[in-house]
Every structure is written in C-alpha cells, then in structure tokens.
Steps between C-alpha positions, in 0.01 A plus 500: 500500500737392749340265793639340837291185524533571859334919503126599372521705257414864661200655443386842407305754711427884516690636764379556842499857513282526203269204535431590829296865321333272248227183428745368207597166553822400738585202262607570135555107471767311228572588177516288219886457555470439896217274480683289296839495726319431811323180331840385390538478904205221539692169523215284400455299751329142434305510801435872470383610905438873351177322365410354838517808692273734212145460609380425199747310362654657161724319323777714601811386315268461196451896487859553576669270254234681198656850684825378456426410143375830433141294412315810716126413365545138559619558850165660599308219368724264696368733801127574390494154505503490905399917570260710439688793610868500429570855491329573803691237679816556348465843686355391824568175585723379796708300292813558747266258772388293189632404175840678552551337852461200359744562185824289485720748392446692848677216687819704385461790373142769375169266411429579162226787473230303380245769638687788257518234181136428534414864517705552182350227323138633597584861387711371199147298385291821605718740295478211190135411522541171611159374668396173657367243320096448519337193556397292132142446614288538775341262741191640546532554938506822633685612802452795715872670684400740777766775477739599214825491739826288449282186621161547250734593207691200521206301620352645139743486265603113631118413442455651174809350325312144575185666334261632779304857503593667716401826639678701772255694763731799626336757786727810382456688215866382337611119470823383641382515872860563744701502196278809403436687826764326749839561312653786424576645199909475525463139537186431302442688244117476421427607110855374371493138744194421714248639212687307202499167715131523549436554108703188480278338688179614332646377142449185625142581451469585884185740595555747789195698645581751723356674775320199598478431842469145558257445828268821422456514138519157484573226725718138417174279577306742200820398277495155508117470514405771301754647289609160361799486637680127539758634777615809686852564633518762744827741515379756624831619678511622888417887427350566966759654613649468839572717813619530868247617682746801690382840592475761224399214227229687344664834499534666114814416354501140580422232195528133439760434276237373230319841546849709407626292215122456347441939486846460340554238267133380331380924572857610390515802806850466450410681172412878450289437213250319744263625739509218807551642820765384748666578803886492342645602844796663593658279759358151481506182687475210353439196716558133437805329308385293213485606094121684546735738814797553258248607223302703709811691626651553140229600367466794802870552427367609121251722652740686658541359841764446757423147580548277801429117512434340834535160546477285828755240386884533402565523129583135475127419563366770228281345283537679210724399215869597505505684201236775609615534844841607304339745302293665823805533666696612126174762504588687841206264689544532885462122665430505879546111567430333811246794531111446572238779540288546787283845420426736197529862646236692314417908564160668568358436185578159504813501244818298560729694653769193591568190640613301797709207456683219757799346458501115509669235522526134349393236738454106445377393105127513528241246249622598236889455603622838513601650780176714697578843528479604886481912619764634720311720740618845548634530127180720380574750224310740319532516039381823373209383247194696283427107332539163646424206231413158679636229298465201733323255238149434398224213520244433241221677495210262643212666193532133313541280771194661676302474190602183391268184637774224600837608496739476743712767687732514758574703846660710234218521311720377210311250241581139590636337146686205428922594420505234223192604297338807634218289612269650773115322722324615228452335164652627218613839694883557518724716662876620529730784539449733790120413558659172664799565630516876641705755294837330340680561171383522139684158410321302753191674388545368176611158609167452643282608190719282321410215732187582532478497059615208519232321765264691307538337183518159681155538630353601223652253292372214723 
C-alpha cells in the first residue's frame, strides 16, 4: 500500500445515512494492510512524547514497530503490559488531546493513529485468542476494588499480575460499569469489546460478584475487618446525576443522561427483542456538550428522533471529542450553541410539551479559563420538545463515603485520594477514577487504578 508519511491513513465507517437507523458500530477500524501502512508512519522517536501524554504510559512505538513488522500478537503483549483495556480505549479514548497531540509526526503533517492501531491490535489478539499473561504464583493478600468500571478493572488486572486476589464488588447486575451502561453501542460494542475485555481480566484469576452493593450489603470497614481483606480501592465511578433546578424539571419526558443511556445500553431498549420501557421521544433536547450529551443525542437520533443539542458555549468550548461532534453533525444532529434553557413547558398532564431557551453570550474566562457564558436579555425562544435529556455531569454518589468511618470527601463530595498512589485518610482504603475527581474520561479513569495498583502493592509489600 501506498503511504504519504505526511496523511493518516483513512479510516472506514458506515455511512451516515445508514448508521444513523442502526446500533452497529461507526468505526470499522484498520485492516491488516492499513494497520501496517500507518505504523510505517511512526518515526521512532528516541525520546518518544506519545508515551508521555498516554495516561498510562504504553510503550507506544514498541506496539507500532511489532505492527509494522506484522508481529500482531506480540504487539498486544507490548500493550497488556501497561492496559487492561486496549480495545476499549482504542475506541474511546481522546487520543487527539493525548498521545496523538503529543506525536512528532503532527508537527508537519497527520499524528500517526495510535488510537486506531491499538484497537486493531486488541481485536487482531481477540479474533486469535491471544490472552494476558497470569501471574506465576500468588502472594497470599487479598484486595477488595469497589466497582468493575475502567478504574476497578485496571485497578484489578494491575494487582493480580503481581499475584494478589482480587475480587471486584459491582452494584449492577452486569460488570463493566460506564463501559457497560454509559456507552453506546456504535461506539462500544458490549458482547464483541467491553464483555471480551472483562473475561480478559478474569483469566487473570480475577473474581467479580455482582449485584453487590458495597455500603448496604456490606460496608468497606466489614471488608478489611471481617472479610479478610488487606486493602480496598474504591472506583466506584460518579453515577448522581446533575440538574438545573428550572421550571418544568420534573415533568415526564425529562431524564438524566445516565437514566437514557442505562434503559438503553445495559437493558438493550434500543432492542425489540427486550421488554424495558422508555420514553424514545419524537423531538428531543438534549442538553449539555460533552461525550455523555453527544451519546445521549445519537442514541435518540436511533430511536427515531429529530434531535436538537443546546449548549451555552460556542463550539470551540464543547467538551466533547472532535470526532463525535463530527459524526452528530454527519447524523442530521441540530446544535443550538451559545443557547441556555430557562423553563421546560409541560401540558396538563404534566408531559413535556417544549422548551425555552436564551441566547448568550461569551464574557471574560471564568476559573476554569474559558470564557463565562453571559445571557442577552430579550433573546428568549421557544424548541418544540416531548423529551429533554440533562447531561450536565455527575458527582459520586455519597452511599460509601457515608458509610465508610474515616475517609475524606470534598465540597464535591468526591473521595479525597492521593494522584501518585491512590492513597486516601484511611488505612489501606484507596480510591481513583470518577469517585475522586467528578466525571472525566475512561483513560484517566484507568490512570488512576493503575496508580492506585501500584501504591497498593507498595503498602502491602512494606
């Protein structure tokens, strides 16, 4: 295959029109052929920055140069080395604000896809069998991971390769925890991806136990005194959703985010086959900006609905990744930017019937350095609505914390842990992922349990 050093090499989708009427995936990823052209691209670097800006550090022009080589098997050991999860984040990962921001070759020219060679390397081993390699022996500790998200899996699968058992406490009936119930099918799927990675990480000789709810059928101080347990982490993700207090909020038709994607993805409403009731909609709004709002509004899109976003910043501020706000807009999704709502009209029987929105305006950056969206009065306007989705972000939900003698949270009501090792005021209890930090990305997620894995095993091995 031909290759300009300075182009990625394209690739494949289903076509708008068509994805838009189905839960498929978006993504049909590299083939053998492509995968191996767009590795030829990696320059490999000797001070490779790609590594520095990946979370949890893979040895990225290790995989690559075993891609180029056509060594497929030994490039996912090069990666299973450093994550847990590679197909999973080879599908959802930010890699244009991480890895492949950092890549050389983007100075002139397209960063190399590492996001798109990893997930070919991960579905390459799926498709051949490949698993990760167990631990020789084990050391006779036992740890305890609250939650079987991005976080507890790699929390888990870090801790057992050094030889700990290690069982996973998950609330829900089905492991994988926002991989499972927050991500959509067309960018996740569950049985062929998310459900394969989890087996992965329970050949390591990891034990999940599921619909446990950590706090009321047992609580962290029971583990470690009781259960024999030698430390906890806690990942239990950030799962209390958020909302904005206007007239009409408790009107039917209007969910959390978490709410709509939960009936659909881990109760599969998008399905026929499946009895889960939901409120599909026929005009919906969706509101927020980030990767929950542009999966929320796709997914409504699938259902059948005309579908407006409304945002109260300019589309340089959107949160969400670059990539899916292209496909909304591919999809026929309607963005109202620099738009905030004020009121959610409802009828007599107390359904959504529409609505109203301001126009704003971007004033002077505010903490967090963007620029604080400011209304411009008189510029009320009415959307025509039957379902409004809130997708404004979510804290954790305070059930551990409250039950848990000694541990620190925050005005957030976020877990207070240590960035370096996960560490938190209580002995031998650590945390990471969204219980400390608010809602963020997979990746970082993971980061943290790896962290966190890592101060583990340091205490323990004191």
């Amino acid at each position: 295959m031909e290759v300009d050093v300075l182009k990625k090499i394209p690739v494949r989708e289903q076509e708008p029109k068509v994805r838009a009427a189905n839960f498929e995936e978006v993504c049909l990823g590299y083939n053998k052929e492509e995968a191996m052209a767009e590795a030829t691209r990696c320059i490999k670097c000797k001070n490779p920055q790609c590594v520095k800006g990946c979370p949890v550090n893979i040895d990225i022009p290790g995989f690559i140069k075993e891609v180029e080589e056509g060594n497929f098997d030994e490039a996912y050991h090069v990666i299973n080395k450093y994550s847990a999860l590679p197909a999973v984040c080879g599908r959802v990962c930010p890699q244009e604000s991480q890895c492949e921001a950092k890549c050389i070759r983007g100075i002139k020219g397209d960063a190399v896809s590492i996001g798109k060679l990893e997930r070919f390397v991960a579905d390459t081993a799926r498709k051949n069998g490949i698993k990760p390699v167990p631990a020789k022996k084990q050391n006779g500790k036992k740890v305890a991971i609250i939650g079987s998200g991005p976080a507890g899996l790699t929390c888990a699968g870090d801790l057992a390769k050094l030889g700990y058992d290690i069982t996973i406490f998950e609330a829900l009936h089905k492991a994988g925890g926002v991989l499972s119930y927050g991500i959509p099918e067309f960018r996740l799927p569950k049985s062929d991806v998310v459900d394969a990675e989890i087996e992965n990480v329970k050949s390591l000789g990891v034990k999940i136990e599921t619909n446990t709810v950590i706090g009321k059928a047992v609580t962290i101080d029971e583990l470690l005194n009781e259960e024999g347990f030698d430390a906890v982490f806690i990942g239990s993700g950030a799962g209390l959703p958020r909302f904005m207090g206007i007239p009409g909020e408790n009107a039917n038709g209007v969910f959390s985010a978490n709410e709509y994607l939960t009936r659909s993805n881990l109760m599969k409403a998008f399905d026929d086959v499946y009895d889960t009731p939901i409120i599909a909609g026929k005009k919906v709004v969706v509101v927020g900006g980030g990767n929950v709002a542009m999966d929320a509004a796709r997914t409504a899109l699938r259902l059948g609905a005309d579908v407006h976003i409304v945002y109260r910043r300019s589309e340089a501020e959107l949160p969400a990744r670059v990539e899916e706000v292209h496909h909304a807009k591919e999809e026929g999704i309607v963005f109202n930017l620099l738009t905030n709502p004020v009121e959610i009209y409802e009828d007599k029987e107390g359904n959504v019937t529409g609505i109203k929105c301001i126009r704003m305006e971007l004033g002077e950056p505010d903490s967090s350095g963007r620029r604080s969206p400011v209304e411009i009065p008189g510029s009320e306007f009415d959307i025509e609505a039957d379902t409004v989705i809130m997708s404004l972000g979510t804290s954790p939900n305070p059930l551990i914390s409250s039950t848990t003698e000694g541990l620190e949270i925050n005005r957030r009501k976020c877990i207070v842990a240590e960035e370096s090792d996960g560490s938190t005021s209580k002995a031998a209890v650590y945390a990471g992922g969204d219980a400390v930090t608010g809602a963020a990305t997979v990746i970082l997620a993971m980061g943290a349990g790896k962290a966190a894995a890592k101060g583990i095993d340091q205490f323990l091995s004191k």
